[in-house]
Each structure stands twice: as C-alpha cells, then as structure tokens.
matplotlib code that plots the C-alpha trace (Angstrom):
import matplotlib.pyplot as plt

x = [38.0, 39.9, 42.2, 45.4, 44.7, 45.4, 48.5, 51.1, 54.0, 57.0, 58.7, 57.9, 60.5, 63.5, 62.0, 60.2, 61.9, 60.8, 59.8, 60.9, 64.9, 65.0, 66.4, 65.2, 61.9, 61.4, 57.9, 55.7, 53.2, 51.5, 50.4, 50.4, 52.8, 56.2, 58.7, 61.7, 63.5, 65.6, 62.4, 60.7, 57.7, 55.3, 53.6, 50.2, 49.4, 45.7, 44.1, 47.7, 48.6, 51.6, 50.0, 53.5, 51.9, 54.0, 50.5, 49.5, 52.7, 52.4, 55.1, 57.2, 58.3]
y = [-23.8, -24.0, -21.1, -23.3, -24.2, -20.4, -20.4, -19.8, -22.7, -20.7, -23.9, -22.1, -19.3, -21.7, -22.1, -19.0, -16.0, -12.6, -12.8, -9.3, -9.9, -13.4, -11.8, -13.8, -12.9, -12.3, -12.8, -10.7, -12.3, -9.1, -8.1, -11.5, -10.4, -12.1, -8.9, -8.4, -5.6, -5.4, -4.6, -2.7, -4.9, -6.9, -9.7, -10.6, -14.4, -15.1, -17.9, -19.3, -19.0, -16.4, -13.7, -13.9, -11.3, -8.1, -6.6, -7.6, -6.1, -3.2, -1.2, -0.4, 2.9]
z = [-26.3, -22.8, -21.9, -22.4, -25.4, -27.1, -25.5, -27.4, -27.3, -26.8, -28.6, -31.5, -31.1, -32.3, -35.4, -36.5, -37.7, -38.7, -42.3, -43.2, -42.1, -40.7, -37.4, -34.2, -32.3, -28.7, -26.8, -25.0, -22.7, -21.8, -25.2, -27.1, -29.6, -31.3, -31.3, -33.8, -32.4, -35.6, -37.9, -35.1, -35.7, -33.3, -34.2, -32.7, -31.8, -32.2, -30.5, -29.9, -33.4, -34.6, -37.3, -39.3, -42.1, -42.5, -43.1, -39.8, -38.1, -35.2, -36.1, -32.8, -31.7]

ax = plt.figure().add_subplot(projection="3d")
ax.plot(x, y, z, "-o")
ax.set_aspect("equal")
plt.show()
C-alpha cells in the first residue's frame, strides 16, 4: 500500500464526533491520533482509518 493511501482524510473531522460526549475532535499529525480535549481521550488512526473504540482510547493527561 503507497504511503498516501493511510492518510487520514481530514474531511472526516466534520462528520465524526467523540463517541463518549459527542464533543468535536481535533487532529494530530505527529502522533496519528483524533483528540477530544473534552474527554481527555486520543484516538489512534490505523492505516488511515479512525479507531473510534473508547477501549482503544489514550487517555490524555
């Protein structure tokens, strides 16, 4: 698979939401992740594709 394919289309923010409060996500390049500050949880993006599984969360500082 070619590098631009597993990147992730930051289209995608206006329709996902965090599923543990709905809030709105913000992205982070350097670590791959779809953030909601408001839960304090990241969300990875594997192979271009957002992880949206509470269980998969990295809980933020």
């Amino acid at each position: 698979m070619k590098d631009d394919e597993q990147k992730f289309d930051r289209r995608m923010l206006e329709a996902l939401v965090c599923p543990q409060i709905h809030a709105t996500l913000s992205y982070d390049p350097e670590r791959q992740e779809l953030v909601s500050r408001a839960a304090h949880l990241a969300f990875p993006i594997r192979n271009g594709i957002p992880v949206m599984l509470i269980d998969e969360a990295r809980k933020l500082d």
